[in-house]
N, C-alpha and C positions, 0 to 999 in steps of 0.2 A: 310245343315250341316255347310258351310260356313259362314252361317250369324248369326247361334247360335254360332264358335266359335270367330267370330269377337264380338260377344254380350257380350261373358263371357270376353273375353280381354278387355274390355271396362269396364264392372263393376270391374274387377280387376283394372285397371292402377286408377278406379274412386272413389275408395274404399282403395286404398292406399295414393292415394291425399288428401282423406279426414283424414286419420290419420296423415296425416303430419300437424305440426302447426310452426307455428313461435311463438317465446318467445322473448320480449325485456323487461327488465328494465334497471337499475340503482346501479352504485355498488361507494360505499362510505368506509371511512375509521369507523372504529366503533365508534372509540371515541370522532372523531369529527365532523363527519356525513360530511366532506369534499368529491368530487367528486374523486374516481382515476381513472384515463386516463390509457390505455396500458396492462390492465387488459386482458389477456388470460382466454376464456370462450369458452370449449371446451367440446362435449361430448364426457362424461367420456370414458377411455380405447379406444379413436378412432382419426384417424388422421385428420389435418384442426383444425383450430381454427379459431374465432374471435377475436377483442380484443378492449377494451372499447373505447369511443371517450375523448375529453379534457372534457367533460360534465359528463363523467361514464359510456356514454350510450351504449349499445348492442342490437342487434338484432340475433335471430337464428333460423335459421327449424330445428326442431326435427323431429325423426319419434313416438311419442308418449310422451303420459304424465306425464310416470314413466321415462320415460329418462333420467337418471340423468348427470347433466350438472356440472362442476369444475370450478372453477375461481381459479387462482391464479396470486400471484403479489410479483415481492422482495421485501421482508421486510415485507411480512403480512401470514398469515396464511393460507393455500390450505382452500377453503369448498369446500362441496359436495352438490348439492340439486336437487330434482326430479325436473324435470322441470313444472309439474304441482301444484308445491308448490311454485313457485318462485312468492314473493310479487312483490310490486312496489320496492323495495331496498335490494340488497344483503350487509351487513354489513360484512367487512375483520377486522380482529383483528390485531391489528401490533405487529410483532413479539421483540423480547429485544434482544440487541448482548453486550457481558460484554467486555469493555474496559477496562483494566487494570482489576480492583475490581467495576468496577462501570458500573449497565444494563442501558440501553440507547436506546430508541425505536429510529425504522428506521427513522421517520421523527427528531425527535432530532438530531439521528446524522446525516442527511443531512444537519439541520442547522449549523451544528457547523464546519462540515467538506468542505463545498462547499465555499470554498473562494481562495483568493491569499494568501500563508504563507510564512514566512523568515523564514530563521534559528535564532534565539536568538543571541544576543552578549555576552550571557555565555557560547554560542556552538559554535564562531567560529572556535577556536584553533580545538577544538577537529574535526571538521568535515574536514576542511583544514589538519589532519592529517589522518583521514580516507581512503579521494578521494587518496594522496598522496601514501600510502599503495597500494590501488585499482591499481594505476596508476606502481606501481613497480611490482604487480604482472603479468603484461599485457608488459611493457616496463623499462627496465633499466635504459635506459639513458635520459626519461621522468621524471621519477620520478627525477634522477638526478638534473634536471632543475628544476625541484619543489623544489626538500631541499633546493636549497642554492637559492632561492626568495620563502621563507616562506611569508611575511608579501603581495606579488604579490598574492599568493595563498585564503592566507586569505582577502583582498580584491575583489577575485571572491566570494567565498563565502557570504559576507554580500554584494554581487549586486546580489544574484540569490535569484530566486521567482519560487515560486511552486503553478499552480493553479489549484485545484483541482474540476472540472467538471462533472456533473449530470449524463454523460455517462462512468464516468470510467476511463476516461483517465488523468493524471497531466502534466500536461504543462510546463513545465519547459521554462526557463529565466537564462542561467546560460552562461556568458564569458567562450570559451576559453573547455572547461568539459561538456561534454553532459550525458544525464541521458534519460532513455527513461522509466518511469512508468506510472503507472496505481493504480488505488484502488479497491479490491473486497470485497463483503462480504464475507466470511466462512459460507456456510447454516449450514453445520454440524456442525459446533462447535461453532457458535454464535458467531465469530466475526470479526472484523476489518480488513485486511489486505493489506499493500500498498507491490506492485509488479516491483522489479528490473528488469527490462527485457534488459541492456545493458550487452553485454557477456554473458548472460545466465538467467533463473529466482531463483532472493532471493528472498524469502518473507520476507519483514521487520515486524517486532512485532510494532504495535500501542500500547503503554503503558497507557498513559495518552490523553484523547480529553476533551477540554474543550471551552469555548466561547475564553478565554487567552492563551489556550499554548494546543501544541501537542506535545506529546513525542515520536519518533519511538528510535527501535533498531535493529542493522541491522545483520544479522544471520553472517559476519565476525568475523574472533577468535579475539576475546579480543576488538570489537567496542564496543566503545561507545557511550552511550545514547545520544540522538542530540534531544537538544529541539526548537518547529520552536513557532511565534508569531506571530500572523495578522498582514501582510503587509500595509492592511489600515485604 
């Protein structure tokens, strides 16, 4: 009796090993069959993931063929596929986020947003009156010392530099006025959004992005629109 049921524990644990398989390929961007890295490839509705290499590449055990495995990535489109369907290449669609009036897929707007930016020298005034604002509603006698050295004020401003990074974070470069942001997407609502996290979180509105100029506005009563321009 002992050695029939050591027998059947054996065909079972050997019978489940054989249903399991490993799946690897390749997961690329659709449109321009480019490799994406960091790709979350997960079976579906269960926890643990993997997540693609700087090649695209993945590997996974399933427990079966209809398993069906997710990929998703920001900026592209969730799929869904059985595992026993999965070619040599899964192809992600990239998703569009509307700047201002105008769609702009994930990788465009990486290029256009991942640099160092300045404020414009049509924004200085207005932003040197912004910080100043910011800076009275936090300290009286700060702001103080700002009105009456406007032109000290507005000299931090055209030396501060904002660099904007592939993880999120904006670096700031700014005398004197510290700023602590970041940039996210908006999954739901497709778009833009750079994150005040100094005293609290504002979301600023990205108006305009382009290779020339970025436009935010910053959810303060009555601020105005500050436009920034590649620092180099």
């Amino acid at each position: 009796m002992l050695r029939f049921a050591s027998l059947l524990l054996f065909l079972s644990l050997a019978t489940s090993a054989l249903a399991q398989r490993v799946v690897s390929g390749r997961v690329v961007a659709q449109t321009t069959k480019e490799p994406l890295a960091e790709v979350t490839v997960r079976v579906a509705g269960q926890p643990g993931a993997v997540v693609t290499d700087k090649a695209g590449r993945f590997s996974l055990t399933v427990p079966a063929a209809e398993t069906p495995l997710s990929f998703s990535h920001l900026g592209f489109q969730p799929v869904t596929v059985p595992a026993g369907q999965l070619g040599p290449e899964v192809g992600l669609a990239e998703q569009s986020y509307l700047i201002g009036e105008v769609q702009i897929s994930y990788v465009q707007l990486q290029k256009l947003l991942l640099r160092q930016w300045r404020i414009a020298p049509a924004s200085l005034d207005a932003a040197a009156r912004l910080v100043t604002a910011r800076t009275r509603a936090k300290s009286g006698d700060k702001a103080e010392v700002l009105e009456k050295n406007p032109d000290a004020v507005r000299r931090i401003m055209e030396s501060a530099r904002f660099d904007f990074r592939p993880d999120g974070i904006v670096k700031t470069k700014m005398m004197v006025v510290s700023h602590k942001l970041r940039w996210q997407l908006d999954e739901e609502n497709r778009t833009l959004t750079v994150v005040d996290e100094e005293g609290g979180q504002r979301a600023i509105r990205v108006l305009e992005l382009t290779a020339e100029r970025m436009t935010l506005l910053s959810p303060d009563p009555n601020a105005p629109e500050i436009t920034y321009v590649p620092a180099k």
